[in-house]
C-alpha positions in Angstrom: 14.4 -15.3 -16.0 13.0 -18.4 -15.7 9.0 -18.1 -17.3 7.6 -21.5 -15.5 8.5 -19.7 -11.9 6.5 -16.0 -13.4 3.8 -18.0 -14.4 3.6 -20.3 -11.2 3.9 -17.5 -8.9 0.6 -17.3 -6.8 -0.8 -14.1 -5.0 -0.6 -13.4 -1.7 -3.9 -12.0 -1.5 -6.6 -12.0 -4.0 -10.4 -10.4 -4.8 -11.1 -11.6 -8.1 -10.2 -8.8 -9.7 -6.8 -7.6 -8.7 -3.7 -9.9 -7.4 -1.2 -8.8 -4.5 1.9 -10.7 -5.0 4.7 -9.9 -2.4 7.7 -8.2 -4.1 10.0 -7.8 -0.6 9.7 -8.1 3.0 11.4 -7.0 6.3 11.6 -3.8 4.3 13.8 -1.5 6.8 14.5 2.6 6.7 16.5 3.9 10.3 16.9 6.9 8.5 13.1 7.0 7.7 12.3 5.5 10.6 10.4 2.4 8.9 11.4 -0.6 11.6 9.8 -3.1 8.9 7.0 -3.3 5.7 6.2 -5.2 2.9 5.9 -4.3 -0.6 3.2 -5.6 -3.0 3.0 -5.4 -7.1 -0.4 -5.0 -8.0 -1.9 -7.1 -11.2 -5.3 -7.9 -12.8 -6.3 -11.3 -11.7 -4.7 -14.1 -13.2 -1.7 -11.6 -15.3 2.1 -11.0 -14.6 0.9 -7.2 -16.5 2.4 -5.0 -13.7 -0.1 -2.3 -12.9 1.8 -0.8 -9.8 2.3 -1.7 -6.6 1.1 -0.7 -2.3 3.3 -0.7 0.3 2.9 -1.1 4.0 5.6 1.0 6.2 5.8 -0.1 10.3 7.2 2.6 12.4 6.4 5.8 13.9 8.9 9.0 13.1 8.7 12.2 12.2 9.6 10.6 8.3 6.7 8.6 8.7 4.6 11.1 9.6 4.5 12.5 6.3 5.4 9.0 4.0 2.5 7.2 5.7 1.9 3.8 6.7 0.7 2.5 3.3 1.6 3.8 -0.4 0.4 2.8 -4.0 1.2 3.9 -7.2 -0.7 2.8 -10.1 0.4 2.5 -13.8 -0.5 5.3 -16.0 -2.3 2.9 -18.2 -4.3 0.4 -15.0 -5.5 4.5 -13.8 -9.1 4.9 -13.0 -10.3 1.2 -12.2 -10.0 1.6 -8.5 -6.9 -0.4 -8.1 -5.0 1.3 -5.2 -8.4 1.3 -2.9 -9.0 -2.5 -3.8 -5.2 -3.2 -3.1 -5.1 -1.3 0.1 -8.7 -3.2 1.1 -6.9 -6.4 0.3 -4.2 -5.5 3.1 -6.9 -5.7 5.8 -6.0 -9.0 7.1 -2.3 -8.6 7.2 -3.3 -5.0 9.2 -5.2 -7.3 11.8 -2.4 -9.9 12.1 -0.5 -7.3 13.0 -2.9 -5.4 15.1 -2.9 -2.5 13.7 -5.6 -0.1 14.5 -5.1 2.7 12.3 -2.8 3.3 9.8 -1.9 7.2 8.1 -2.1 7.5 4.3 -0.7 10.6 2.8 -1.3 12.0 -0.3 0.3 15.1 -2.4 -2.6 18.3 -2.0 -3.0 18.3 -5.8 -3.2 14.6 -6.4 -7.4 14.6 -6.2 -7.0 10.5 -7.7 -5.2 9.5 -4.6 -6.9 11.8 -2.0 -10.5 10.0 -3.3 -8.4 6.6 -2.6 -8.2 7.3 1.0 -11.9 8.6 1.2 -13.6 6.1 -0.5 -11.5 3.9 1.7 -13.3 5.6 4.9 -10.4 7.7 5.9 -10.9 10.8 8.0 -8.7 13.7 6.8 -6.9 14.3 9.9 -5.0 17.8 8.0 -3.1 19.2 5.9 0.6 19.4 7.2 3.5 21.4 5.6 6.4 19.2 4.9 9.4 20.8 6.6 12.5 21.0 3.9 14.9 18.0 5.5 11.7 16.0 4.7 11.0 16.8 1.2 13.2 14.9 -0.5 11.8 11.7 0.8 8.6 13.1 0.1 9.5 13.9 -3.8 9.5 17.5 -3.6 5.9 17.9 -2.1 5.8 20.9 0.2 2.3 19.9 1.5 0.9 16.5 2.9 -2.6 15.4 3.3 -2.6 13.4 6.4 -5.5 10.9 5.8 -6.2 8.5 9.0 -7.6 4.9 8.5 -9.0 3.0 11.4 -10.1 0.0 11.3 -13.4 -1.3 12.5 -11.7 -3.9 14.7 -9.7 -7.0 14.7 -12.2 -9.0 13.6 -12.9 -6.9 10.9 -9.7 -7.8 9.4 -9.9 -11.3 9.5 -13.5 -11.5 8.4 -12.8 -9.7 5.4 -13.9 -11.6 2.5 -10.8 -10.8 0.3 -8.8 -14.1 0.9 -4.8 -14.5 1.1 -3.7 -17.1 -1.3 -0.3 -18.0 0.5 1.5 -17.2 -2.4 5.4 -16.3 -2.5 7.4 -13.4 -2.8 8.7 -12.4 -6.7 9.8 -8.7 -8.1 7.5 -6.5 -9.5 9.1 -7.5 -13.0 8.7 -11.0 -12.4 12.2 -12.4 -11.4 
């Protein structure tokens, strides 16, 4: 690994608080019906200390409709700062570049941390959908998904946001 690249990676987007650095692109699924995405790490301003990571998923299929549009895991010890809402927030102008209108979030029934993400982010609970066995495999075991709907105020709410991409480049979550 070479440490002056890590430490000279810049974020793609940024809010002060929390850096989005872009881990992979054009990332594809047929089987899960994902046509492209991108895949962020998640870091407290200014570190490489990995403290998960959101992911955007383009598509629509019956896959999708339980995996959602966006995901975010957060590190067991970077839990209960708010980090997934103010990553998914900082993925409002790439979701008016690409014109998006609304995107789904799903979360497990019993995960209350990541159901509050998607209502402090303004979602509307659209309902609670049973996960049909060929798809619970993909969706790590769960046998119930809360569909969570996300639309955005508009395009120009997007671009006007005032969480700013950096223009940084891609890197792996683990730096290399």
């Amino acid at each position: 690994m070479n440490l002056l690249r890590l430490f000279s990676r810049k974020p793609m987007f940024s809010d002060g608080e929390i850096d989005l650095v872009l881990s992979n692109q054009d990332v594809s699924d047929p089987d899960a019906g994902i046509e492209d995405g991108y895949l962020f790490c998640i870091y407290p301003a200014g570190t490489r200390d990995y403290a998960g990571y959101v992911s955007l998923r383009l598509g629509e299929s019956p896959a999708l409709y339980y995996l959602g549009h966006i995901g975010y895991r957060i590190e067991e010890s970077h839990r209960g700062r708010g980090y997934a809402e103010k990553a998914c927030r900082l993925l409002l102008p790439l979701l008016g570049r690409l014109h998006l209108g609304s995107v789904v979030i799903t979360a497990n029934v019993e995960n209350a941390p990541s159901r509050r993400t998607a209502e402090k982010l303004g979602c509307a609970l659209e309902r609670i959908a049973p996960v049909p066995p060929e798809y619970r495999l993909i969706c790590s075991g769960a046998t119930q998904k809360c569909r969570y709907i996300w639309r955005m105020a508009g395009p120009a709410a997007a671009y006007n946001n005032p969480m700013r991409s950096t223009g940084g480049e891609k890197i792996d979550c683990q730096g290399r």
